[in-house]
C-alpha positions as CSV (number, residue, x, y, z in Angstrom):
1,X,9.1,-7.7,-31.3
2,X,11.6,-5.8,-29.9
3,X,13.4,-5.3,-26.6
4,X,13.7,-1.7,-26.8
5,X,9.8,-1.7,-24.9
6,X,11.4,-3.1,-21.9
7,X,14.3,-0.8,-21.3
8,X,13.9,1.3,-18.2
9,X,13.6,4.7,-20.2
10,X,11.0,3.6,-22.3
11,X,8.6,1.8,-19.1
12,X,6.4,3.2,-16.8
13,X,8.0,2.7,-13.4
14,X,5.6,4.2,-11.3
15,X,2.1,6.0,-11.1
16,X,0.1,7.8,-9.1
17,X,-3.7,7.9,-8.9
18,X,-6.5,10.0,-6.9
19,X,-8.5,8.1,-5.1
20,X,-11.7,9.4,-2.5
21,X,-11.1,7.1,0.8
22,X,-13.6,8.7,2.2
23,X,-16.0,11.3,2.0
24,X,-15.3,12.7,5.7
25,X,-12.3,14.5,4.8
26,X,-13.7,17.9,2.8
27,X,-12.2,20.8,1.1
28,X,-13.5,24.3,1.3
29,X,-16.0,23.8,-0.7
30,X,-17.1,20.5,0.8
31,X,-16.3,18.7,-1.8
32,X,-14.4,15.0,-1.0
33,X,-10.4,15.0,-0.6
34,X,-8.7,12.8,-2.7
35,X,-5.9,10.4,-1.3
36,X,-2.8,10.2,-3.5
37,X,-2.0,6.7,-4.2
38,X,1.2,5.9,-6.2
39,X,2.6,2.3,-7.0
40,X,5.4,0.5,-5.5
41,X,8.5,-1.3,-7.2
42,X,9.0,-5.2,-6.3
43,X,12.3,-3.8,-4.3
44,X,10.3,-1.3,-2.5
45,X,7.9,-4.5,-1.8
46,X,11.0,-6.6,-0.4
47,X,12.1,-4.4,2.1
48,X,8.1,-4.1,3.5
49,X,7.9,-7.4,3.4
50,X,11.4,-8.1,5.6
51,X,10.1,-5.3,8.1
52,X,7.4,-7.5,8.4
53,X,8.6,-11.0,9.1
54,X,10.0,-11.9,12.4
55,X,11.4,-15.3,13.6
56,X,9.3,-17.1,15.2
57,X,9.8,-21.0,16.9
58,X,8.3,-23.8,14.8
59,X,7.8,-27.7,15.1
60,X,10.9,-29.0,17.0
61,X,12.2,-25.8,18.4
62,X,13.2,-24.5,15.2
63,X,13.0,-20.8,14.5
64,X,11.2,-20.1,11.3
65,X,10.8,-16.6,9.2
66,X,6.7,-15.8,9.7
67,X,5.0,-12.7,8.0
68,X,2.3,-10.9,10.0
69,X,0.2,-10.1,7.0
70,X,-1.5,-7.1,9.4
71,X,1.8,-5.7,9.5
72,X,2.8,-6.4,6.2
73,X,-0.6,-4.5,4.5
74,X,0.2,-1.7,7.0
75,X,3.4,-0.9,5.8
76,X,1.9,-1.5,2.0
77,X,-0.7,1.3,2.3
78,X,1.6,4.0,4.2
79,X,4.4,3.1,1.3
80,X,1.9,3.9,-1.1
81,X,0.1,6.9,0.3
82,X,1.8,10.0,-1.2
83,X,-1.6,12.5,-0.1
84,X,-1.9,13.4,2.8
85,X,1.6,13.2,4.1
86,X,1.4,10.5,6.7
87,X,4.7,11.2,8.4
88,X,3.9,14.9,9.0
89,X,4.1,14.8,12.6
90,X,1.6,18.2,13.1
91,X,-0.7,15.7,11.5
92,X,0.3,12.8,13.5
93,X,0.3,15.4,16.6
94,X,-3.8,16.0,15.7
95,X,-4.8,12.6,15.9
96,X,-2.4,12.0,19.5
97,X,-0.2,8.8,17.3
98,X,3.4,8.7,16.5
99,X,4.0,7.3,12.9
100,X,2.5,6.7,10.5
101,X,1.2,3.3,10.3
102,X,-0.7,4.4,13.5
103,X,-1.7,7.3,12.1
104,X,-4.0,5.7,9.3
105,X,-6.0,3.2,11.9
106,X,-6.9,6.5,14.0
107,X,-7.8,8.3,10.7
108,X,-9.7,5.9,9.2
109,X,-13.1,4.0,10.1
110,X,-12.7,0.2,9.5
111,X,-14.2,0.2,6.0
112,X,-12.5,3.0,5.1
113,X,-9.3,1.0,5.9
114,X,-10.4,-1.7,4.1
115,X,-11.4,0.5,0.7
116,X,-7.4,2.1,1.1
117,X,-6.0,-1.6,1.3
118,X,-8.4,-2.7,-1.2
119,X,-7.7,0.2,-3.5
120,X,-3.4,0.0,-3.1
121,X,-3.9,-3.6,-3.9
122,X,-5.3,-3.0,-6.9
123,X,-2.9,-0.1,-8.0
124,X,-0.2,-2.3,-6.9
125,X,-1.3,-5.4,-9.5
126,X,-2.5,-7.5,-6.1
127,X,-6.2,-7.6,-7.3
128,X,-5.6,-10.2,-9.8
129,X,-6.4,-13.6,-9.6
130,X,-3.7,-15.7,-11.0
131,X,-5.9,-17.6,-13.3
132,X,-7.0,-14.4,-14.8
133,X,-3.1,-13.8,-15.6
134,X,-2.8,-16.9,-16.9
135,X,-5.8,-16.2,-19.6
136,X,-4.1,-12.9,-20.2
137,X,-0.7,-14.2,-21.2
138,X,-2.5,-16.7,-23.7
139,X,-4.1,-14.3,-25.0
């Protein structure tokens, strides 16, 4: 085996995939939009995750570091939306929002949120049970 499979030139850092959200959004033809969904790095995952923690105060009076996970899967689908641009602000402008995090709940219907969260999980590795990677690695 060699180590030459895990140098940077030779991996797959990132990758994109089309994916329908929802059949509301048409092109000329009428035909469903596809969303363009790329990955994110483990970095890129970091910083979300700090913009999503604030300190709260715990048992005793004691501040402690507490993740809205809301916020946090947010940040995770806007990060990983590449199509449509969700920081165009004539798009943002159409919908009356600024940014876009806010932009994506006024876009979206609930279930349609859910499928984009759902569906950048997945892309992102989330999807997998850890038993499941467990069984993987034995094998």
């Amino acid at each position: 085996m060699s180590l030459q499979a895990f140098f940077a030139q030779n991996v797959q850092l990132e990758s994109t995939e089309d994916f329908v959200i929802s059949d509301r959004f048409k092109d000329e033809q009428g035909a469903p939009i596809p969303w363009k969904l790329r990955t994110l790095s483990e970095e890129e995952n970091e910083e979300i995750r700090k913009a999503s923690t604030q300190m709260v105060k715990g048992k005793g009076g004691q501040r402690i570091q507490e993740t809205k996970p809301e916020v946090y899967m947010a940040k995770i689908a806007v990060a990983s939306v590449v199509f449509p641009d969700l920081k165009d602000a004539d798009l943002q402008k159409s919908y009356g929002v600024l940014g876009a995090e806010a932009l994506l709940k006024k876009m979206l219907r609930a279930g349609e949120y859910a499928t984009l969260l759902g569906k950048v999980q997945e892309l992102n590795g989330f999807d997998r049970e850890f038993d499941d990677l467990v069984e993987e690695v034995k094998n």
